[in-house]
C-alpha positions in Angstrom: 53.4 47.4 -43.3 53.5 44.3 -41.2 53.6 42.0 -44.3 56.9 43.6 -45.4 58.6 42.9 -42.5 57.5 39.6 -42.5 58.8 39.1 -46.1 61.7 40.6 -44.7 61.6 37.8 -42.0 61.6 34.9 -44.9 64.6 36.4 -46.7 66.9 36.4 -43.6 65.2 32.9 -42.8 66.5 31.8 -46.4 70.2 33.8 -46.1 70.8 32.1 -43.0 69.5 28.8 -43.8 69.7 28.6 -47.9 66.1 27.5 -47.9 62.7 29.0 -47.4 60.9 28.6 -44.1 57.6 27.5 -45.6 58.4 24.8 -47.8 56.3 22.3 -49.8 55.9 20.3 -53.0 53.8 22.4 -54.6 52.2 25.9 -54.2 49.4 24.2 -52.3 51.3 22.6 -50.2 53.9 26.0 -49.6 50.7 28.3 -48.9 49.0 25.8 -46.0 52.7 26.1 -44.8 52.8 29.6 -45.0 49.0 29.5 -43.3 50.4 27.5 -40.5 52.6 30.1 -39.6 55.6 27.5 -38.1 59.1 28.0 -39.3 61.4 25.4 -38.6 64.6 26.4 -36.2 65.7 23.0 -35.1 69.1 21.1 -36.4 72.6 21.7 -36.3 72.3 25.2 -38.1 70.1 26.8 -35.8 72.1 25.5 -33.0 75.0 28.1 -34.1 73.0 30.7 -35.4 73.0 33.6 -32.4 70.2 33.9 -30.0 69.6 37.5 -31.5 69.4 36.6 -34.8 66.7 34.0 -33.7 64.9 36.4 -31.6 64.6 38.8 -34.8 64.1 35.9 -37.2 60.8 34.5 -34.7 59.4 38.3 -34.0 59.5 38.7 -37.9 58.2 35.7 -38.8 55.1 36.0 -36.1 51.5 34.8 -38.1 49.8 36.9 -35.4 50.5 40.9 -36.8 49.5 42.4 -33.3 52.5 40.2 -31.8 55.0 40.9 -35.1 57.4 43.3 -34.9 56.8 46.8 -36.3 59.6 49.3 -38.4 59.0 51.8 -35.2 
């Protein structure tokens, strides 16, 4: 159930930003991204984006599942 809601996490990453958090030049390259587990929420965009937003975005996008968010 976790994994949805961090799929859920990438599409609000990519309607807020227009691009995917894990990004790469090839699948390789986007799944070691994806492994690291670090979105990027620095730059000029982030800076206007509201502190909730980027508190629900980061406990969504968590790579440890005991520390993501849950639907409950």
């Amino acid at each position: 159930m976790k994994c949805d809601l961090w799929s859920c996490g990438v599409i609000l990453y990519i309607l807020i930003s227009g691009r995917p958090p894990f990004d790469g030049k090839n699948d390789k390259q986007i799944l070691q991204e994806v492994e690291k587990g670090k979105a990027d929420f620095s730059g000029p965009l982030w800076q206007k984006v509201s502190p909730e937003a980027l508190d629900i975005l980061k406990k969504l996008l968590n790579k440890d599942t005991e520390k993501r968010i849950s639907a409950a």
